[in-house]
C-alpha positions as CSV (number, residue, x, y, z in Angstrom):
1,X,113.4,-11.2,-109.2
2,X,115.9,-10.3,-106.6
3,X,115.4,-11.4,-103.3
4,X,114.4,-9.1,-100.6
5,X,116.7,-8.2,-97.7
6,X,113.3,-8.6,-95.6
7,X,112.7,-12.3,-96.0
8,X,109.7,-12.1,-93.5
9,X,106.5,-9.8,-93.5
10,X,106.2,-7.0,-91.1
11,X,103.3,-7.2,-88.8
12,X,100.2,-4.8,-90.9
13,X,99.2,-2.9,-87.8
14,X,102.7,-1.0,-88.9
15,X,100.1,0.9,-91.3
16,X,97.8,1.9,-87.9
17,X,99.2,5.7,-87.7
18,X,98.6,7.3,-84.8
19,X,97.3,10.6,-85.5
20,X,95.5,11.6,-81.8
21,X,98.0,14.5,-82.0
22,X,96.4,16.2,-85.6
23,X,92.8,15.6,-83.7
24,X,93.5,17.7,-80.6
25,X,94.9,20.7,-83.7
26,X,92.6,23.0,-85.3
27,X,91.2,22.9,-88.6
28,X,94.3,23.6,-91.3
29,X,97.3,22.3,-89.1
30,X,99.2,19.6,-91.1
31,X,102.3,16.9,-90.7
32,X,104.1,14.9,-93.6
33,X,105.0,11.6,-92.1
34,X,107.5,9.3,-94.4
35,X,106.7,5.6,-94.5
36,X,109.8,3.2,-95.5
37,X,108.3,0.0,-94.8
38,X,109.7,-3.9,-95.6
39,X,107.9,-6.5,-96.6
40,X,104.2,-6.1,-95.9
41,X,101.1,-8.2,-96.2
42,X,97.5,-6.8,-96.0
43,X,94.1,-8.6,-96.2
44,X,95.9,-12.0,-95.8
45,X,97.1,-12.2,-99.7
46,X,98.3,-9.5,-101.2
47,X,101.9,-9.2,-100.5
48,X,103.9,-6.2,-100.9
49,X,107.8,-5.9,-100.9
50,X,108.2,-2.5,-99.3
51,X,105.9,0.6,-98.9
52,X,107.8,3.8,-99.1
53,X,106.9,7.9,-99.7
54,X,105.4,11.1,-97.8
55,X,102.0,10.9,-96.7
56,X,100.6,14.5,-95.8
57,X,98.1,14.1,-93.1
58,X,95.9,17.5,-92.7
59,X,93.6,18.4,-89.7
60,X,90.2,19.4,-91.4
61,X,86.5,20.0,-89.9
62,X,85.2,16.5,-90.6
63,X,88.3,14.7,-89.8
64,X,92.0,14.2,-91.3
65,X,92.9,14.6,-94.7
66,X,95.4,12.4,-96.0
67,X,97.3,13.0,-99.3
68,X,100.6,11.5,-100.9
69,X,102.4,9.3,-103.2
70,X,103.3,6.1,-102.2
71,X,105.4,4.0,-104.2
72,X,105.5,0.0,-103.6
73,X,105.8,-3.5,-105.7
74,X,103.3,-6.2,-105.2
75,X,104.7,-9.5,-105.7
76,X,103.0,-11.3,-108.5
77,X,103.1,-14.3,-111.6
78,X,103.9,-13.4,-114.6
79,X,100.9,-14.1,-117.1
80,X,102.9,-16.2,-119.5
81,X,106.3,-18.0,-117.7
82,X,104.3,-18.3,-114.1
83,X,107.6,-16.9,-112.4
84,X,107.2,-14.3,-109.4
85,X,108.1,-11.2,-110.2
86,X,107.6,-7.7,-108.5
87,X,105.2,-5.1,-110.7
88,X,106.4,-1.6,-109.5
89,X,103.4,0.6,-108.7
90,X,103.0,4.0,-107.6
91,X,99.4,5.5,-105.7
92,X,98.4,8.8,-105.7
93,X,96.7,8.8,-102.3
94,X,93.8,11.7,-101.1
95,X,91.3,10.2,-98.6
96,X,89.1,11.5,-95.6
97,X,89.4,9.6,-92.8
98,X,86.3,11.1,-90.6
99,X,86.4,11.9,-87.3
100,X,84.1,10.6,-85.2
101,X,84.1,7.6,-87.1
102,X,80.7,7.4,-88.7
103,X,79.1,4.1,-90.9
104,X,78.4,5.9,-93.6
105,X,82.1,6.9,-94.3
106,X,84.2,4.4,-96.2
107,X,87.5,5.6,-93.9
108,X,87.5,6.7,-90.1
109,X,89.9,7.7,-87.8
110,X,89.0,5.0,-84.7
111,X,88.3,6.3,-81.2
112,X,91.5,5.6,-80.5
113,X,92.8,7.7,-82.7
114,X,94.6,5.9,-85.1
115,X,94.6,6.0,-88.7
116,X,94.4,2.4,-90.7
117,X,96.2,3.2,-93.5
118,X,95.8,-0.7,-94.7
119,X,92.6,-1.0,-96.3
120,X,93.0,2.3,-98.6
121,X,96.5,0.9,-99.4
122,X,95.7,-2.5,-100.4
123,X,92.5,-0.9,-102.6
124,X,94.6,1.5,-104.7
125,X,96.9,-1.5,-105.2
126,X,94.6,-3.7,-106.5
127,X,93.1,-0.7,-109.1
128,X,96.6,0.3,-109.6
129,X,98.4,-3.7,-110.3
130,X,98.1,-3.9,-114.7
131,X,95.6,-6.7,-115.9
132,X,98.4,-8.8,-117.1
133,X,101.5,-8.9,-115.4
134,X,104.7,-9.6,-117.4
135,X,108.3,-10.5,-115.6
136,X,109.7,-8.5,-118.5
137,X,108.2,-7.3,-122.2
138,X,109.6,-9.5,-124.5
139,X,108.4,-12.8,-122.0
140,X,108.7,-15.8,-124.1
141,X,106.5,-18.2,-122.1
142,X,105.8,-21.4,-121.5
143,X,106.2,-24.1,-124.2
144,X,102.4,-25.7,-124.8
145,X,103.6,-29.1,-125.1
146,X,106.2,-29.9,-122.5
147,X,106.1,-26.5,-120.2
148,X,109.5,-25.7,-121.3
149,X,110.4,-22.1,-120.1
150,X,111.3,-20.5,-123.6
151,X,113.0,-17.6,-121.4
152,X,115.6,-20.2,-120.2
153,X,116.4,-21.8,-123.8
154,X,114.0,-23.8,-126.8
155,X,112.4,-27.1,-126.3
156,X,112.6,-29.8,-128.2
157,X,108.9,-29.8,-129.4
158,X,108.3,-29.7,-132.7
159,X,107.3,-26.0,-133.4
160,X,105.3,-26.1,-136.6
161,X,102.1,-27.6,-135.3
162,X,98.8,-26.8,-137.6
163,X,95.2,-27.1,-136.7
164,X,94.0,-29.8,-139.1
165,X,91.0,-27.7,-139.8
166,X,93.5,-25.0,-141.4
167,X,95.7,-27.0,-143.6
168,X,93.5,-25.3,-146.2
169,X,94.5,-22.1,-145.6
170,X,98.3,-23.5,-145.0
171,X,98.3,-24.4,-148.3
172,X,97.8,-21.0,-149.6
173,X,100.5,-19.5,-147.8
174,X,102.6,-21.9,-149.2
175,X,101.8,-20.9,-152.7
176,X,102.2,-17.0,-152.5
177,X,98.5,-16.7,-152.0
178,X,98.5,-17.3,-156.0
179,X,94.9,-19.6,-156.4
């Protein structure tokens, strides 16, 4: 992983967008805002290295519409070496943010008129993050015996350990399957 030029975080309340100015437009007017963002961290623990793409922000009759792709990389362990590693991911953003906030809605614009973009951002991450994450395809990972990183050169374990309960079937492959 290569170290970001951001070592620290950026405080999240960088994702509060003021949008007071699309409230006081008329249904249909719009503004593209671009977000290049270091090194964020939302909910407490989920760390992202950057936050960067257009976010379309459109005045509409029950609040502001907003719409975009947002590419970022979450900062992550690989499933089989335990090293960090960044996973890429891109969001396809489209949420209403009501206006007046109501309970009911999952996203509101606040009295105050800003926009949390946080909460929707770190959701679509999470959905968007793969199940496994991998530093690279062809991982190698962790020796079972001795942890030896196999990505960083072989142990000295003896590799050809069998199951006693499948010497039986080893035994067969040593014969051609002939039995």
């Amino acid at each position: 992983m290569t170290e970001s030029q951001f070592p620290e975080f950026v405080n999240p309340r960088v994702l509060k967008i003021n949008v007071g100015f699309i409230l006081a437009e008329s249904a249909g007017y719009q503004r593209t805002i671009e977000l290049d963002l270091p090194r964020v961290r939302i909910g407490g623990d989920l760390e992202l290295d950057y936050v960067r793409g257009a976010l379309r922000l459109s005045r509409n009759s029950r609040g502001v519409l907003a719409q975009g792709t947002l590419e970022t990389a979450l900062v992550g362990e690989c499933a089989r070496c335990l090293e960090t590693t960044q996973v890429p991911v891109s969001i396809e953003l489209e949420e209403l943010f009501t206006y007046p906030p109501s309970p009911d809605a999952p996203y509101s614009v606040e009295e105050t008129g800003n926009l949390d973009l946080g909460p929707l951002l770190r959701e679509e991450v999470i959905l968007a993050v793969p199940m496994t994450i991998l530093c690279r395809p062809d991982c190698a990972g962790l020796c079972p015996q001795c942890g030896q990183n196999w990505n960083e050169g072989p142990c000295d374990c003896p590799q050809e350990t069998i199951d006693p309960r499948l010497v039986s079937l080893r035994s067969l492959l040593d014969d051609g399957g002939e039995g």
